[in-house]
C-alpha positions as CSV (number, residue, x, y, z in Angstrom):
1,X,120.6,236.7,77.9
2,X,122.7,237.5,80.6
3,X,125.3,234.9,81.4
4,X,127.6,235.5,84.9
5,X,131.2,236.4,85.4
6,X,133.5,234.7,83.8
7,X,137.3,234.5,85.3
8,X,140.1,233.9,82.6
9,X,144.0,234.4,83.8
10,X,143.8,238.1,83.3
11,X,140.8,239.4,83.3
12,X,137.1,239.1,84.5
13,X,134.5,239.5,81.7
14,X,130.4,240.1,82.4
15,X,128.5,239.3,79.5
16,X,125.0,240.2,77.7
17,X,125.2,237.6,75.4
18,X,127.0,234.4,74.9
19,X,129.0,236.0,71.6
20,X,130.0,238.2,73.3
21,X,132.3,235.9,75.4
22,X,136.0,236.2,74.1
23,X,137.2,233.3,71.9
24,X,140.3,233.0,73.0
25,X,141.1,233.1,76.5
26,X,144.1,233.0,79.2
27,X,143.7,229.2,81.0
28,X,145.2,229.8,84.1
29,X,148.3,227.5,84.8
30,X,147.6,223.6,86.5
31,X,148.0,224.1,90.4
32,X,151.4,222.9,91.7
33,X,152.1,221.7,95.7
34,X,154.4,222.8,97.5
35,X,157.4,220.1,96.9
36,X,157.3,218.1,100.3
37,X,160.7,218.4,102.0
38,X,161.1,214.9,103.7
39,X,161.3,213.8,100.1
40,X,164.7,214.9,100.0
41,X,165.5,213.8,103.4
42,X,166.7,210.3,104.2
43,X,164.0,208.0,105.0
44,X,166.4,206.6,108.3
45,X,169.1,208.3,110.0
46,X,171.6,207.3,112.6
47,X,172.8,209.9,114.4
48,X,176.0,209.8,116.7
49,X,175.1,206.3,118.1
50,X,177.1,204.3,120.5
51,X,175.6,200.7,121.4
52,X,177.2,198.0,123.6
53,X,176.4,195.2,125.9
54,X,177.8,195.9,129.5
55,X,181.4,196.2,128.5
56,X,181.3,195.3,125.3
57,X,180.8,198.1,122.7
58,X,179.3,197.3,119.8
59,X,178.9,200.5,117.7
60,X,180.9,203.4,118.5
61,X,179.6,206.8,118.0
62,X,178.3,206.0,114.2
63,X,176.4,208.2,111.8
64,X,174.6,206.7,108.7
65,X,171.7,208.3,106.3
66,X,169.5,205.3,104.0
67,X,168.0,207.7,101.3
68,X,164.5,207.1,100.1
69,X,163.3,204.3,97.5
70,X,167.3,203.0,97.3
71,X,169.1,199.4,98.5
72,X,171.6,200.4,100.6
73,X,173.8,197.4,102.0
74,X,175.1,197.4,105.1
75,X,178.3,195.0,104.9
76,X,180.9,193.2,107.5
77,X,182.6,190.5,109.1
78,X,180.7,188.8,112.0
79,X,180.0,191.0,114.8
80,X,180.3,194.2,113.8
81,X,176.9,195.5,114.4
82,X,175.2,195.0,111.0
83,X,172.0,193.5,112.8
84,X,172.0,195.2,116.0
85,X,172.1,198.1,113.6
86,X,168.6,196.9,112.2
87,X,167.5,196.0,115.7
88,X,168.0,199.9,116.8
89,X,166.0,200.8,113.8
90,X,162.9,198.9,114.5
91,X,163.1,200.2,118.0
92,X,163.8,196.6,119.6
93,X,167.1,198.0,121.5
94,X,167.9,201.5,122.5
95,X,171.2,203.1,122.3
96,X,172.8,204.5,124.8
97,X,174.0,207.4,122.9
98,X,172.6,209.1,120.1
99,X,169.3,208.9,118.3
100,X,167.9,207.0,115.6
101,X,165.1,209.2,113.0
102,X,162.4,207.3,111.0
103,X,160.7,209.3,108.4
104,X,161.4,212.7,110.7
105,X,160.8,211.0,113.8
106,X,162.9,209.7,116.7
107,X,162.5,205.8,117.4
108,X,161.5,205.6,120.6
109,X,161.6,202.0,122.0
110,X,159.4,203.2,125.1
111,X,157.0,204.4,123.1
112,X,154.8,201.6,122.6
113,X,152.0,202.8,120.3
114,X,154.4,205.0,118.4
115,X,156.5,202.1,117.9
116,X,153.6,199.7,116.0
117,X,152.0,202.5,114.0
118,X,155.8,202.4,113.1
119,X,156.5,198.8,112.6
120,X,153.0,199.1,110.1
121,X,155.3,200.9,107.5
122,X,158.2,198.5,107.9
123,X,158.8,194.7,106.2
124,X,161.6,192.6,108.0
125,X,163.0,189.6,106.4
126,X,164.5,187.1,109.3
127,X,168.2,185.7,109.0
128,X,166.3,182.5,108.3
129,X,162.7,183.0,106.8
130,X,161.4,183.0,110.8
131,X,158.3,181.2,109.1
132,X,155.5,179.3,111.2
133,X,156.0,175.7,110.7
134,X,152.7,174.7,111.9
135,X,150.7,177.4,109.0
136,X,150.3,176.6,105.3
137,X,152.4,178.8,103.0
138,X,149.3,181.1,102.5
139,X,148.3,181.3,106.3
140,X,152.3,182.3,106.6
141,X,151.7,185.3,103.8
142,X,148.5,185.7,105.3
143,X,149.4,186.4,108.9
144,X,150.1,190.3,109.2
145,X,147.7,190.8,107.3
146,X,145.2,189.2,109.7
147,X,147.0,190.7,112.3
148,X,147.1,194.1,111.9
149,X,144.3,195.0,109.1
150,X,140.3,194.4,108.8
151,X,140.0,193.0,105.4
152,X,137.8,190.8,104.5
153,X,139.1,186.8,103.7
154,X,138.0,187.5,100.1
155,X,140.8,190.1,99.6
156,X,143.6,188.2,101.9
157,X,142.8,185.8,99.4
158,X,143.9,187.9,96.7
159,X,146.8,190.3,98.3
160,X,148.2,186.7,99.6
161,X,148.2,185.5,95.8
162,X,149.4,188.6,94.3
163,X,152.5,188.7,97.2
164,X,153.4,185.1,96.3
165,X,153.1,185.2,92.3
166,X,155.7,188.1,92.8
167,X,158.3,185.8,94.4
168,X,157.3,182.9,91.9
169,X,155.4,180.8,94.1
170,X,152.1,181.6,94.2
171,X,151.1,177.3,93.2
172,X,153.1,176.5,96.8
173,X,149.7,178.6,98.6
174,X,148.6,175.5,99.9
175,X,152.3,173.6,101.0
176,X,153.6,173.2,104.2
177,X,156.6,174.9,104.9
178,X,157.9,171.6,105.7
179,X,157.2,170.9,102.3
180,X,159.3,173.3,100.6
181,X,163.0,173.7,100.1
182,X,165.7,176.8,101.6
183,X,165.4,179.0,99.0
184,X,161.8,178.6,98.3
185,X,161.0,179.4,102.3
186,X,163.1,182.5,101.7
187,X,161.2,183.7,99.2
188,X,158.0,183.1,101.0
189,X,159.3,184.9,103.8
190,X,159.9,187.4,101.4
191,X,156.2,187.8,100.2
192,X,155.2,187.3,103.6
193,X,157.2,190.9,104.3
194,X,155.5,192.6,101.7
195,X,152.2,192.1,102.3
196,X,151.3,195.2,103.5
197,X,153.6,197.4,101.1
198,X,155.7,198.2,103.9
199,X,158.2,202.0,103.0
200,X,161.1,200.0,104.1
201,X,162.0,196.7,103.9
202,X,165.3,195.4,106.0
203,X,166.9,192.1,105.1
204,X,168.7,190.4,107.7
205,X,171.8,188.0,105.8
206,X,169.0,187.0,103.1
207,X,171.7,185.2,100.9
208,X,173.0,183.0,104.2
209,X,172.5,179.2,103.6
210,X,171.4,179.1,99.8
211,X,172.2,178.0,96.7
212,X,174.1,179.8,93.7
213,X,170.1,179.7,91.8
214,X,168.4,180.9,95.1
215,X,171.1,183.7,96.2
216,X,170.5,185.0,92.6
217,X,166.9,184.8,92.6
218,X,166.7,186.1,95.9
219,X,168.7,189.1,95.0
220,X,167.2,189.7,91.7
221,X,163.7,189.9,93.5
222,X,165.0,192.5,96.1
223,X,166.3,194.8,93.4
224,X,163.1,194.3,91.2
225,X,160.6,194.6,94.1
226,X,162.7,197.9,95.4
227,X,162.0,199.6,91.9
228,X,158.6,198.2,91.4
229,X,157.0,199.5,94.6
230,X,159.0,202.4,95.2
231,X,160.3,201.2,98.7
232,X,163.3,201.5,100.5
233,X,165.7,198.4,101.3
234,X,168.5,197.7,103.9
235,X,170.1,194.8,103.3
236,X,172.5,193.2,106.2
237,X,175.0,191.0,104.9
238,X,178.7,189.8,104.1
239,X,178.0,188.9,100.8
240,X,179.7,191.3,99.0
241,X,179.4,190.4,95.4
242,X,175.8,190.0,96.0
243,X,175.2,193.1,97.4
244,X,177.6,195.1,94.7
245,X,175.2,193.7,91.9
246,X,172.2,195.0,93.6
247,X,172.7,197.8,95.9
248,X,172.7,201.7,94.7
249,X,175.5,202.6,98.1
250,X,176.9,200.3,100.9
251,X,178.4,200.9,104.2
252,X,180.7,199.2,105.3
253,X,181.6,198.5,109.2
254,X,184.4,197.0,111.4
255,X,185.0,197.0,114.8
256,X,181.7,199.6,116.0
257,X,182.5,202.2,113.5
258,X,181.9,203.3,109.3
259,X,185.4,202.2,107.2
260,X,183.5,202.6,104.5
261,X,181.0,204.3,101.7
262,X,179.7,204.7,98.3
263,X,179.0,203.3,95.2
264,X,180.0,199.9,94.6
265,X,182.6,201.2,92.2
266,X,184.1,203.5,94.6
267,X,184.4,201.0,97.3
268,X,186.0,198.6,94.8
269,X,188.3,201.4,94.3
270,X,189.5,202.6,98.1
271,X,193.2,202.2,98.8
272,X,191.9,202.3,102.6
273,X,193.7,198.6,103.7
274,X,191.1,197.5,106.0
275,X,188.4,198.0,103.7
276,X,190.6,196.5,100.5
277,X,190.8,193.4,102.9
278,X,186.7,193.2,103.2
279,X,186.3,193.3,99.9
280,X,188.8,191.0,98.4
281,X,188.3,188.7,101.2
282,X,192.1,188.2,102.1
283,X,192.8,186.2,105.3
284,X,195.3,188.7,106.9
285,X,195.6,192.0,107.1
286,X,194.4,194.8,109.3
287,X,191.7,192.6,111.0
288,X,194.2,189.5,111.8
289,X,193.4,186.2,111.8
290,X,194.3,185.5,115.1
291,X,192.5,186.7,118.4
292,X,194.2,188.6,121.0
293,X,196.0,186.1,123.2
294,X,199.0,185.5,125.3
295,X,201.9,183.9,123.7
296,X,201.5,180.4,123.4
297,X,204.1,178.9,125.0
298,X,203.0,180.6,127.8
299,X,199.3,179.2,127.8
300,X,200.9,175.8,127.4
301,X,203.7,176.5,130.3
302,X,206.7,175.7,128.2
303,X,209.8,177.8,129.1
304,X,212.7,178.9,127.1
């Protein structure tokens, strides 16, 4: 009985019989892929950006990488540029310098199409939940789903449940948002930015206006959901405890430009004054507490 050729690792065999096949044989080694090199890449990059608003500059000439599947904070005092940052990432505003790089490709706000298929791999969480008061909870969860896939009501059903048992509150499906409290809203807003397992999820100031429970809920459930799916989180805020607890790196900004990054432990650590300030929160120091202004008896006319 003649059987056809048989391939091992080393050598080809054609055999009369089945015996006389060999008994042991080479197995030839498991096929490995080429390791893909955006993995090693940073997932966004800011390149040499300068932003401002007629005269005003808000970021000057800034460079940042946000590695893949980290929580990288982005830290500051009010009006630095921590959310026009996230608004040049999503391709809302347009620098006037530099470039800004998603996944290997430049954000182009003119590019319409590029900018949804985009906007499909991102999650945002808004300042303050940005939730539809006139939609149920679930119709909330449910929306970009709706929107921007062709499922069938039967699995919205589910995906909506399974986004709002993550954040805890999967028996609020059928509340008004009237009829649930701060924190819970932010947590729905939360599961409403997951729905479609975005690769990046930015959080605008998602501690602002809660409670001690719902700032550590809500921060627990960024880190948790971060690991679990594998995603990559900004997170926009002043909070800095907060943020040290949860984030892997942080950068930290001041007047348009980076004072400031690494580990939480090595920001703790900088000698750098300005940054030292940030962090421990003191009222004077490098950034003063007063404004520019001429000297006051001169506003109020009084001479010497």
């Amino acid at each position: 009985m003649r059987c056809s050729h048989l391939v091992t690792g080393t050598e080809t065999f054609v055999c009369e019989n089945p015996q006389d096949f060999p008994r042991e044989r080479t197995v030839l080694p498991p096929f490995e892929s080429a390791p893909d090199p955006r993995a090693t890449q940073p997932l966004v990059r800011i390149e040499d950006v300068t932003f401002g608003y007629d005269a005003r500059v808000i970021l000057s000439n800034i460079s940042l990488d946000f590695p893949r599947r980290q929580v990288v904070a982005i830290m500051g005092s009010s009006g630095c540029g921590k959310t026009t940052l996230l608004r040049l990432i999503g391709g809302v505003l347009a620098p006037r310098a530099g470039r800004v790089w998603f996944d290997g490709a430049r954000v182009d706000s003119a590019d319409r199409a590029g900018l949804y298929a985009m906007r499909r791999r991102m999650g945002m969480l808004f300042q303050f939940g940005a939730l539809f008061t006139d939609l149920t909870v679930f119709d909330n969860v449910a929306f970009p789903l709706r929107e921007n896939t062709d499922l069938p009501e039967s699995m919205i059903r589910d995906i909506v449940l399974m986004k709002l048992n993550a954040v805890g509150l999967r028996g609020t499906a059928p509340l008004r948002i009237s009829e649930v409290s701060g924190g819970m809203a932010r947590r729905i807003a939360l599961a409403r930015a997951i729905a479609l397992d975005p690769e990046i999820l930015l959080y605008d100031e998602p501690f602002t206006g809660l409670d001690p429970i719902a700032v550590g809920v809500t921060a627990n459930l960024i880190r948790q959901l971060n690991d679990a799916t594998g995603a990559t989180s900004l997170i926009v805020s002043h909070d800095v405890d907060e943020c040290f607890q949860i984030c892997d790196t942080a950068y930290v900004l001041s007047g348009g430009r980076v004072i400031g990054y690494g580990s939480p432990a090595e920001l703790r650590a900088s000698d750098d004054p300005e940054l030292r300030q940030f962090i421990r929160g003191e009222p004077d120091g490098p950034v003063r507490f007063h404004y520019p202004a001429p000297p006051i008896d001169q506003d109020f006319g009084v001479t010497r």
